[in-house]
Structure formats: C-alpha cells, structure tokens
C-alpha positions as CSV (number, residue, x, y, z in Angstrom):
1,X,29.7,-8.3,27.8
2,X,26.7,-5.9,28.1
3,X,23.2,-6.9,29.2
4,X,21.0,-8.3,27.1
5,X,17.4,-7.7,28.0
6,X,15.2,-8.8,25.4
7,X,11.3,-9.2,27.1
8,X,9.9,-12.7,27.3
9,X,6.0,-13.1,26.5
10,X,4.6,-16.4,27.6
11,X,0.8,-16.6,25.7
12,X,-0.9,-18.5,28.2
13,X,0.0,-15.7,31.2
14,X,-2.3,-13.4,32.0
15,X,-1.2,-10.2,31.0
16,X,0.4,-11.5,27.6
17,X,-2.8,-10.0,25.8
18,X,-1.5,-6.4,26.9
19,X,2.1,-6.8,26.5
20,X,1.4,-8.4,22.6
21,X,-0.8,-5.0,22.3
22,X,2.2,-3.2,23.2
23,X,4.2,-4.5,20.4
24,X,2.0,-2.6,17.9
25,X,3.5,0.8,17.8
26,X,1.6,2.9,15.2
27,X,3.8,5.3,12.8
28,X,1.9,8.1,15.3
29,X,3.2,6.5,18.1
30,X,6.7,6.9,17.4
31,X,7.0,10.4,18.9
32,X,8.2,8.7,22.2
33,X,11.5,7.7,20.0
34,X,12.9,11.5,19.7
35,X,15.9,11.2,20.9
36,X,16.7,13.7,23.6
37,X,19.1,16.1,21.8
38,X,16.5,16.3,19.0
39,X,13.8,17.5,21.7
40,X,16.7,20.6,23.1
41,X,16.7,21.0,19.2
42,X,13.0,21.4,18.6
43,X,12.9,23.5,21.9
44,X,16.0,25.7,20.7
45,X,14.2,26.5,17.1
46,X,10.6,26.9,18.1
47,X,11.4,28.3,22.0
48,X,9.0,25.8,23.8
49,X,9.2,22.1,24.0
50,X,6.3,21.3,21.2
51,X,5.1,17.8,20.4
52,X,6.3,16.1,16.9
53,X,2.7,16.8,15.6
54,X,3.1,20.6,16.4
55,X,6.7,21.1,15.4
56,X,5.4,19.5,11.7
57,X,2.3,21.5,12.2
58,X,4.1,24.9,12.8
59,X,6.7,24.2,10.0
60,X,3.9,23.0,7.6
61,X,1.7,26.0,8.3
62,X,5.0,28.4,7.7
63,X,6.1,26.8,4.7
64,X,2.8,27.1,3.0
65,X,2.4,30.8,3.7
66,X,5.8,31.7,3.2
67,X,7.3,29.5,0.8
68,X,11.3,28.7,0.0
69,X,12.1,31.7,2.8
70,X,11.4,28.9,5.7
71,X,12.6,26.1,3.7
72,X,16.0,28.1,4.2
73,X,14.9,28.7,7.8
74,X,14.0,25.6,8.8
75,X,17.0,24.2,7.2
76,X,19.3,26.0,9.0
77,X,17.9,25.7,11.8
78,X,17.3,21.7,11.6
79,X,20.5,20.7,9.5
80,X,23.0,23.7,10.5
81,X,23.3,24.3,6.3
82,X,22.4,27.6,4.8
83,X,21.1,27.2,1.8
84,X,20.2,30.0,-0.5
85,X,17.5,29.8,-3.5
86,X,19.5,28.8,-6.0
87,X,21.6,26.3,-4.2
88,X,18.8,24.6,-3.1
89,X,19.0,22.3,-6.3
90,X,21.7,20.2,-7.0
91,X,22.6,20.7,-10.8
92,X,23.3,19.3,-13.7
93,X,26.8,19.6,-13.8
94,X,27.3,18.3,-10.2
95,X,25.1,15.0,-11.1
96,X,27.2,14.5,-14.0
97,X,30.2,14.8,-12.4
98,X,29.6,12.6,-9.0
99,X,28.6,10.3,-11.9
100,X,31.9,10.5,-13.4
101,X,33.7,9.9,-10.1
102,X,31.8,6.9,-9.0
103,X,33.2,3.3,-8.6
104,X,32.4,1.3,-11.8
105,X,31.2,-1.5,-9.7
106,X,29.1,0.5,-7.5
107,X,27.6,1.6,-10.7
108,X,27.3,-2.0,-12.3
109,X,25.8,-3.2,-9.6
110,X,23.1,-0.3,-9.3
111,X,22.2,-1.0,-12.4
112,X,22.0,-4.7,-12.1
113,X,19.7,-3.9,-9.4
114,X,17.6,-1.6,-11.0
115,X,17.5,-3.9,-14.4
116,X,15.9,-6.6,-11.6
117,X,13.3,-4.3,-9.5
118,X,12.1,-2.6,-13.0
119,X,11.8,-6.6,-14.7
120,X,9.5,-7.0,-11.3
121,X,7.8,-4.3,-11.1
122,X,6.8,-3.6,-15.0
123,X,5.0,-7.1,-14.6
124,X,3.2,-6.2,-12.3
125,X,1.2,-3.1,-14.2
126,X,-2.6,-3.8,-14.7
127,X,-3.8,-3.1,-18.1
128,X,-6.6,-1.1,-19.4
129,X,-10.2,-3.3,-19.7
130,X,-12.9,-3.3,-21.7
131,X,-16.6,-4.9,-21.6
132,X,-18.7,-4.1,-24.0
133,X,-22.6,-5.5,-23.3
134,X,-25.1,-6.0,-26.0
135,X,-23.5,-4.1,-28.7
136,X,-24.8,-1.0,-26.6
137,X,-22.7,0.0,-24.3
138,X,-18.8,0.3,-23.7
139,X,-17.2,0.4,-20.4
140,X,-13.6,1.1,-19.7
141,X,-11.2,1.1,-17.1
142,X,-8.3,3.3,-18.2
143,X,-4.5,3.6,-16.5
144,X,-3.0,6.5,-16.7
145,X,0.8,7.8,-14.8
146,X,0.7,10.4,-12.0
147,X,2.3,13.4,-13.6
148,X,5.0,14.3,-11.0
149,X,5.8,12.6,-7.9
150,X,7.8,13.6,-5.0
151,X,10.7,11.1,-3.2
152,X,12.1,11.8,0.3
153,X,15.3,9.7,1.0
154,X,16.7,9.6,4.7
155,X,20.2,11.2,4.9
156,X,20.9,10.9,8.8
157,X,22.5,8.2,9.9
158,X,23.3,6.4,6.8
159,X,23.3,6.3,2.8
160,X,20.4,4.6,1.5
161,X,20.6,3.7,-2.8
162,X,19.0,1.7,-2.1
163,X,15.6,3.5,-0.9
164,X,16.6,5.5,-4.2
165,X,15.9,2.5,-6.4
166,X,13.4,0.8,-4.1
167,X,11.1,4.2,-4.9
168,X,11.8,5.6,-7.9
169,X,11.9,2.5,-10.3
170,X,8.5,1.6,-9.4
171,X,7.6,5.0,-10.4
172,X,9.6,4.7,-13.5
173,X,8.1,1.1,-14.4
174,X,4.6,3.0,-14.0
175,X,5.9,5.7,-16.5
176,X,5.9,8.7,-14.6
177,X,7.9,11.6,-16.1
178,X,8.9,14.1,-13.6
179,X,10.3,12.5,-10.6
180,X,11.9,14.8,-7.7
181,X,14.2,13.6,-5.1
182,X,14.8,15.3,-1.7
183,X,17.6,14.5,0.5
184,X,19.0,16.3,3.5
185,X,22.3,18.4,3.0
186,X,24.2,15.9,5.3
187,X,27.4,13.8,4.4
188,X,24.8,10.9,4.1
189,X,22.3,12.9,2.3
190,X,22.4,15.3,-1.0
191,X,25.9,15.6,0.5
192,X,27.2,12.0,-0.8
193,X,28.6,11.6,-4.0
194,X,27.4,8.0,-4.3
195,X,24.1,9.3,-3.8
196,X,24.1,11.4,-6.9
197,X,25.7,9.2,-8.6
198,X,22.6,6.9,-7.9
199,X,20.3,9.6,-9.0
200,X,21.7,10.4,-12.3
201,X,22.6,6.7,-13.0
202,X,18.6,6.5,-12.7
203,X,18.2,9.2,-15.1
204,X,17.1,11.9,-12.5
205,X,17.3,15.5,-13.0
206,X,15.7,17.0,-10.0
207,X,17.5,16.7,-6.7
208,X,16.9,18.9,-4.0
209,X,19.3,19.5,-0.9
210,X,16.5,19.3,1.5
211,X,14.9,16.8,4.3
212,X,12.6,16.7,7.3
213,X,8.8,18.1,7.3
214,X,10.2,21.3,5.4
215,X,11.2,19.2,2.5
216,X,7.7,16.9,2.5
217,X,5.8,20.6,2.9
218,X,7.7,22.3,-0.5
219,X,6.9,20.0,-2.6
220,X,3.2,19.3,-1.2
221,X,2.2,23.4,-1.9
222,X,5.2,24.0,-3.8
223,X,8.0,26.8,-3.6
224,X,9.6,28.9,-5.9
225,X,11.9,26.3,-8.0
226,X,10.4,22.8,-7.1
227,X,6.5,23.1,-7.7
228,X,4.3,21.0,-6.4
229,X,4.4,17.4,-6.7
230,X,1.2,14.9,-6.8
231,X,2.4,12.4,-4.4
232,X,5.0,11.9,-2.0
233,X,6.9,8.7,-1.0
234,X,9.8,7.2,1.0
235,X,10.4,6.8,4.1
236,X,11.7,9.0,7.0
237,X,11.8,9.7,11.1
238,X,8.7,10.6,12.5
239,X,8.6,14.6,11.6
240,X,9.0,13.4,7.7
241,X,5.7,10.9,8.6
242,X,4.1,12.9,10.5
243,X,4.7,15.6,7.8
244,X,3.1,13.0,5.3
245,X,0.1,12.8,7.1
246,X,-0.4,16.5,7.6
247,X,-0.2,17.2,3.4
248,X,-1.8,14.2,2.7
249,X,-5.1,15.3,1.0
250,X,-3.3,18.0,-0.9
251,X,-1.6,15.6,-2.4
252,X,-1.5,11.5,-2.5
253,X,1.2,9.8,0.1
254,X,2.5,5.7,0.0
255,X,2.0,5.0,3.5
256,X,3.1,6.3,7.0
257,X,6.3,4.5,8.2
258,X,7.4,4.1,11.2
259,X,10.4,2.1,12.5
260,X,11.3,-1.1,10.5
261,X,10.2,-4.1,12.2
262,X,10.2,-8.2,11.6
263,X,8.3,-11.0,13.2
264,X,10.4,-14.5,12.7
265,X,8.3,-17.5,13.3
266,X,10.6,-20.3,14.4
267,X,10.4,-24.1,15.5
268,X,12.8,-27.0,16.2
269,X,13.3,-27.6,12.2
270,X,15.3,-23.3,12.6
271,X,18.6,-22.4,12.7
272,X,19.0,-20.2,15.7
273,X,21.9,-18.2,14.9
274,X,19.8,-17.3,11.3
275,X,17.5,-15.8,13.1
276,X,19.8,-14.5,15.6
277,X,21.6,-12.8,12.7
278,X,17.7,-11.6,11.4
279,X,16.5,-9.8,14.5
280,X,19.9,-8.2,14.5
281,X,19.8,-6.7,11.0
282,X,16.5,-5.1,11.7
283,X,17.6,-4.1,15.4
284,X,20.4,-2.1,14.4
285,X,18.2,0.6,12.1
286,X,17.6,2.2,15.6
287,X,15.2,1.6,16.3
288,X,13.9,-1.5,15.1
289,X,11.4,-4.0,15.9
290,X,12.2,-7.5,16.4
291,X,10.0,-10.3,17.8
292,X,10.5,-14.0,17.9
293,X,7.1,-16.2,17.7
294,X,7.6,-19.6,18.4
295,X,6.2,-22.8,20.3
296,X,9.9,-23.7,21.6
297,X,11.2,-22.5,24.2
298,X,14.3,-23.8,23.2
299,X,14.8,-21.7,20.6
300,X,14.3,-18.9,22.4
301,X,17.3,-19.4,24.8
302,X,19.3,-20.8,21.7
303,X,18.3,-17.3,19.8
304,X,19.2,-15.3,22.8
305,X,22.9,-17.0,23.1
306,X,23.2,-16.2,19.6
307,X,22.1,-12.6,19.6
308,X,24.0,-11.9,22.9
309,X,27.6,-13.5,21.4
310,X,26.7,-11.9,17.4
311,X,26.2,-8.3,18.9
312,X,29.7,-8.3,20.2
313,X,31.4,-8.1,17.0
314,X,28.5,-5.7,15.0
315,X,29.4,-2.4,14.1
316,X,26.4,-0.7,15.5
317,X,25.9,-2.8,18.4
318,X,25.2,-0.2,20.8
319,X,22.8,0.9,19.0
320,X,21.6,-2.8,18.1
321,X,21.3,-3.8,21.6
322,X,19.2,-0.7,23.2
323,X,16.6,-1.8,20.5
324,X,16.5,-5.2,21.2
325,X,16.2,-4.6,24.9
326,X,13.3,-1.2,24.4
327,X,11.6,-2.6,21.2
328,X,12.7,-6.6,20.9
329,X,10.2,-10.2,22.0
330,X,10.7,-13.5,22.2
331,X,6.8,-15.1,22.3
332,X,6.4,-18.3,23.6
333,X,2.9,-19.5,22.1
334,X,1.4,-22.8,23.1
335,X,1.2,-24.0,19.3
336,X,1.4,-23.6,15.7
337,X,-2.0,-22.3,15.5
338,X,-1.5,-19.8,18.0
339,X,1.4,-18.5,16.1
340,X,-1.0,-17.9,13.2
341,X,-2.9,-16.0,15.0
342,X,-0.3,-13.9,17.2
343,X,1.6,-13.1,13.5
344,X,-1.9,-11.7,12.1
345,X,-2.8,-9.7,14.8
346,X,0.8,-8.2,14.8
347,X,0.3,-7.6,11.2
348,X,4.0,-7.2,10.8
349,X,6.6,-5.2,8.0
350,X,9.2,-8.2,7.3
351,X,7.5,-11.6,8.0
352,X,10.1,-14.3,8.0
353,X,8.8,-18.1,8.5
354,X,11.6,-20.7,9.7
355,X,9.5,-23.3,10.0
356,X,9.2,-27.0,8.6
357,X,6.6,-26.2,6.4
358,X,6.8,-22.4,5.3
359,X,4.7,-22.3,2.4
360,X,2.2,-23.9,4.5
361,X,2.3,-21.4,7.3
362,X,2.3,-18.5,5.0
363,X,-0.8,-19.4,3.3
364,X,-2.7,-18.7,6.6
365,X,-1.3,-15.2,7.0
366,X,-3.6,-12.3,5.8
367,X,-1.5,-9.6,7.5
368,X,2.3,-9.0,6.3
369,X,3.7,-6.3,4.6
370,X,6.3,-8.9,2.5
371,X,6.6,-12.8,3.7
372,X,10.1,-14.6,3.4
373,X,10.0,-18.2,3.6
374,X,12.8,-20.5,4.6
375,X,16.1,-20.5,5.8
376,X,17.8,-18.9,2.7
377,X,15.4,-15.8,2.3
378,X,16.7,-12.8,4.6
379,X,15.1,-9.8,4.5
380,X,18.2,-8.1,3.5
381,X,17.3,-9.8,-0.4
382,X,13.9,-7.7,0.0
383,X,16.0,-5.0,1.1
384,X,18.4,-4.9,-1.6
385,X,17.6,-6.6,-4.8
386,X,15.2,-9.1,-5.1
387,X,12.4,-6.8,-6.8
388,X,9.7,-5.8,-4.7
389,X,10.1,-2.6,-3.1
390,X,11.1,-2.3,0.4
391,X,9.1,0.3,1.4
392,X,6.2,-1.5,3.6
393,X,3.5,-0.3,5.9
394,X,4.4,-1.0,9.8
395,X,2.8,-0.6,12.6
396,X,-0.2,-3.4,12.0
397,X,-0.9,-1.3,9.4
398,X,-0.3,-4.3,7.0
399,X,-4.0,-5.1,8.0
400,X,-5.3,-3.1,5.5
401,X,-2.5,-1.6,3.7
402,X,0.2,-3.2,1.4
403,X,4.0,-2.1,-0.1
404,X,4.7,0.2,-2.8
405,X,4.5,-0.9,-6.1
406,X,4.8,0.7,-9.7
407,X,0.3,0.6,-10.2
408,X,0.4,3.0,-6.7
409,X,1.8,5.6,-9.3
410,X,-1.0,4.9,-11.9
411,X,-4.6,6.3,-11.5
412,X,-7.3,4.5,-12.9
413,X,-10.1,6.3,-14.6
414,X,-13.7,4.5,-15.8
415,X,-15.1,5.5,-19.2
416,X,-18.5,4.6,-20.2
417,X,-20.2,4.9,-23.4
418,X,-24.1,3.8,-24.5
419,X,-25.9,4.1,-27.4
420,X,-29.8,4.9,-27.2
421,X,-30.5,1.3,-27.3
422,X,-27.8,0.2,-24.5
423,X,-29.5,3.5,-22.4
424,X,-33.3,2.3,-22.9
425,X,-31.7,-1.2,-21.7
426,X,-30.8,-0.1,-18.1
427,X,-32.7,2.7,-18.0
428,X,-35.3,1.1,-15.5
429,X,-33.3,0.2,-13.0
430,X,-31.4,3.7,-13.0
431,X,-35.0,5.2,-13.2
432,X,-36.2,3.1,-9.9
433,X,-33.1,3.7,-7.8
434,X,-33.1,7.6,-8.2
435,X,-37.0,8.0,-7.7
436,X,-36.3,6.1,-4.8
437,X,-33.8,8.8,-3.5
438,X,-35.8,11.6,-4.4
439,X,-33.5,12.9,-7.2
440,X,-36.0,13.4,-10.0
441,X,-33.4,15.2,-12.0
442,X,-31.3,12.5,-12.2
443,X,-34.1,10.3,-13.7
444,X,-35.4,13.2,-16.1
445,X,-31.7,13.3,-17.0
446,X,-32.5,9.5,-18.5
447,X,-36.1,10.0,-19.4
448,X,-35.4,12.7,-21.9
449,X,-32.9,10.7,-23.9
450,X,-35.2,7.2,-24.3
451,X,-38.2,9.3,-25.4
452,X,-39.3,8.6,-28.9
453,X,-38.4,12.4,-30.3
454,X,-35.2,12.0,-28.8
455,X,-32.3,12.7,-31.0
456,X,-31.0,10.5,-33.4
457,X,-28.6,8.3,-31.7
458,X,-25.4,7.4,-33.4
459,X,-24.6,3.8,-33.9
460,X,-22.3,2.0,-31.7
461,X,-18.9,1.7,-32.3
462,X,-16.5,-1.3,-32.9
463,X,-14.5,-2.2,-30.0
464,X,-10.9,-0.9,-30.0
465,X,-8.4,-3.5,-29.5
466,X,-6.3,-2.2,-26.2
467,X,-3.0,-2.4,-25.5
C-alpha cells in the first residue's frame, strides 16, 4: 500500500496560523503546479524557461498582432495539431453527424440535465424595475443579454459535458444569441464525438478546435473566422486563467479558477468513509484541494483509514494520492465556533457540512462558493445535475466573488426620465452638490431647464406595465 501523507493542523499550535494561510492558493498561485514536462514544453516553444504569466503574455501579445497565423502556431506547437484556417471550425455537417452517432441515453440524459440547470437558472433572472416619484420622474433599471460570449472547455485529461452545460445553459437561460465554444484538438477535446454531440444537442453552432491562452486570446481581439466575443467563461489550467486575466478589460471574464477544492466540516454525528469518499472525488482532478475541519480527532484518523483503504481501488489513485499528500488537511479546531471561523477565512469552492445540525452551521458562513448540507448532498450533484452551475471562484476568492449564473450574462442599464416639474423637484440638491465640486457647468446644465422661459415641457407619461 503506498503512503498516505495527508498534513495534520492542530489550531491551538503555534504555527497553525501559517500553515491555514498556506491552504489558500490563489488562481495566480497555481504556476508552482506546471507539471515538469509542460515547463521542457514552454522552454522548447519559446527557447527560454519563461514564467506562466510570460508564456500567456508573449502568446497574448502575438496573437493580437498577428491574428489566426499564431493561433496555428501556437497550436502546433502546444497540442502537436496543425490546423489550417479553415479547419479551425468544426462544421455543420460534423456536429450533425457526431449527433447522429451518439448513444440515445447519453443524449436523454443530457437533455434531462440541461431541462433541470435551465428550470434553475431561468428562475433566477432579475426583471426590469420601475419607480416612478411624484408623477415627475421615471427611473428604470433595464436587462438586457450580452451579445456574444465566448466558452473555453478543458480537453486534457478528461471529457467534460458537463462544463458544456454547466456554462452555456446559464447563457442560454439569460438569452444570449451567439454562443462560441473552444475546445482543444485532443481525443478529450473538439476531438470527442460525445463532445459535439453535446454541443449540437445544445443547439450550438460555433465550435472551434482550439484551447490554451491562444484560444482565450482569438476570441478576446478576434481572428479571421471567430470575431470577437464579449465575455469569456469556463474553466481551464493556469495558462487559460492566467490568459483570462490578461484580456480581461477587453472583454468581461466569470472568474479566475484555479484547482477545485472542498472544505468538509465533520463531527461525531459524520460518516467517515462519506467524507472519505468526498475528499477523494475532488483529490483526483489533479490537483485538488481537500481539507477536513473538525473538532474530533477521531474522525480524522477514521477519515484517514478510509481514504488510505478507498484509494486502493480508484482509477486515478496515483494521481489522487499525490494531491492529497501536496494539497490535502485534516484541521483539528478546538470547537464548533472555531470551525466557523477557520471555514470563512478559507472561503472555500465546494463547502460540504456533516454535522448534526447543517442548516445551522451554514447559516454562519459568509464565504462559500456553493454549500452542501448533510450526508446525502455530494458535490458530485453540484457537479452534474442539480442546477446551479459548477463553475465557482476558488482560492478564498469566494470572499467577494460568487458562481456563475444566467444574470452574469445580462447587463443592466438605468434609464431616467423627468418632466420640468420632477427636475425643479430635485434640482436643489443636484444644484448644491455640483457647486460644491466646482463644476458650474453641470449646475447651469439644470439651471437652464427650471427657468421660467424654458421650453415647454411635455407632460409625463403613464407608466408602462413591464414584463
């Protein structure tokens, strides 16, 4: 049996304040998790050993000036595929037909899925307001779609339909027309027929055979064939969110991803070998985060038996096990309250609570991407099916940030209307505020509508009913 490793972080030790720091690992951070054959890669194409940052910087900067030429390039270079311009789109006809050749019940349950995730994420859709004050004035807050949006999908070491549904039903459910997909040429990628199956099941036409920082950088500046998109999402390795960052600005990104991660809160009421079997499933992504807070130490060394007995029959478990021993905790905290504050200041992706009272403990957490309470809510349901998307800030960046949902795809526009009566209304305090800040323009822009030979104001209209 190999070694298990997992670190042990007792709260009341001295150093535990650093080591709980060390859990954090922002998306930025990640660069330390290029694998060594993808660093002799970088240092092959670019002929010195450049940082993630650069390498997306350099392929960025070339893409932009250049265009689809080092999209080929970097392709090549990156994924061994030569592309040519007019292979870089998968068409029509090969959509249809991976369609065609699909499993029924794959299919059936894609769009079982997708029926659930679009119920979810329609309802959650704000609607347009209206106030109207006095019979003078009429303010507005307007939704509108995003016009085009851009979707990376991983293609390395797996097939993901669902990141496919997890990102492009929201967008759907928000009404967006023109939705692009990028996936790498590999087996996994724009290379799987299940995948394109997926993406014409979903009713999309525009699937390019391209991944990495290239891919995020063509359809941020756009290239001949696939212009420009207004906002990128999906998750990716670190060039793909580092590339993210880089474009963001130019055009509006979901978040910056780095690897998945889950914090399970556990007390003598858990089943160890459930969350055994959680810290697993997010431990074999590779790499993956996965922490155990709790106030038992018996749990702990139940959890651990578990893990070390469950990896010997997973699939991936060599790949399971180095990130439970690099990247894995068990966190010994003195109490319940402790725990509350240990799981906030991790501000954690996937937040599952085993404890006696879950609801109770969730109500005191601020800081979670999405919370799963009980013994019979894995994250695999988030994952997969249950109607929230899965794509969720990490990295403690659920302090201030949140998950993808169908309004991220929605801008919201104000609309104000007064008469000359609703204008003379307010017009004082506009009139004191921009004196105040020295811009007499701005107040002479008021002062000449209130004046008695002003123009005839029209009279206010009705308010429209909204839908």
């Amino acid at each position: 049996m190999a070694i298990l490793k997992i670190q042990r972080i007792d709260t009341s030790a001295p150093n535990a304040a650093k080591l709980l720091a060390a859990l954090r690992k922002a998306p930025d951070e990640g660069a330390d998790m290029v694998s060594p054959a993808h660093r002799k890669l970088t240092q092959a194409v670019f002929g010195e050993p450049l940082s993630p940052a650069k390498v997306v910087e350099r392929i960025c900067h070339d893409v932009k000036a250049k265009g689809i030429s080092q999209v080929i390039h970097y392709t090549e270079q990156f994924d061994k595929v030569r592309l040519t311009p007019k292979s870089i789109r998968v068409t029509a006809d090969e959509l249809a037909a991976a369609f065609a050749a699909a499993d029924p019940a794959f299919l059936d349950n894609i769009r079982n899925i997708r029926d659930s995730i679009m119920q979810f994420q329609s309802g959650l859709l704000a609607q347009d307001a209206l106030l109207c004050r006095s019979g003078y004035s009429e303010v507005q807050v307007r939704y509108r779609p995003l016009r085009r949006v851009g979707v990376c999908i991983p293609g390395g070491a797996a097939s993901y339909p669902s990141t496919l549904l997890m990102t492009v039903c929201p967008a759907q459910a928000a009404d967006v027309k023109q939705i692009v997909v990028v996936m790498p040429p590999t087996p996994t990628g724009a290379g799987s027929p299940d995948m394109l199956a997926v993406c014409h099941l979903l009713g999309i036409t525009e699937v390019y055979r391209i991944g990495g920082a290239q891919a995020v950088a063509a359809m941020a500046y756009g290239i001949d064939g696939l212009p420009r998109v207004d906002m990128i999402v999906g998750p990716g390795n670190i060039f793909v969110t580092l590339a993210k960052r880089f474009v963001y600005g130019q055009v509006a990104i979901d978040c910056l991803a780095g690897p998945s991660e889950i914090v399970v809160v556990g007390d003598d009421t858990s089943h160890p070998e459930y969350i055994a079997a959680d810290m697993i499933a997010q431990a074999e992504h590779s790499p993956g985060s996965a922490i155990l807070v709790t106030w038992s130490e018996n749990v702990i060394n139940e959890v651990e038996t578990f893990i070390a007995s469950k990896l010997e029959t997973l699939a991936r478990q060599e790949v399971a096990r180095a990130s439970l021993n690099e990247y894995g905790a068990f966190v010994l905290v003195r109490d319940i309250d402790e725990a509350v504050s240990v799981v906030n200041d991790l501000a954690t992706e996937h937040l599952h609570i085993q404890v006696r009272d879950p609801e109770g403990f969730a109500d005191r957490i601020d800081n979670a991407g999405a919370i799963f309470l009980g013994q019979y809510t894995p994250v695999a349901i988030g994952d997969y099916a249950s109607g929230p998307s899965h794509v969720l800030p990490t990295g403690g960046t659920a302090r201030f940030a949140s998950g993808l949902n169908a309004n991220d795809f929605r801008r919201r526009t104000s609309i104000m209307e007064y008469t000359r009566n609703g204008l003379r209304e307010i017009s004082e305090r506009v009139l004191l505020l921009s004196r105040k800040e020295g811009l007499t323009g701005h107040a002479e822009s008021v002062t000449v509508r209130v004046a008695e030979h002003g123009a005839t104001a029209r009279p206010p209209r009705k308010a429209k009913p909204k839908k």
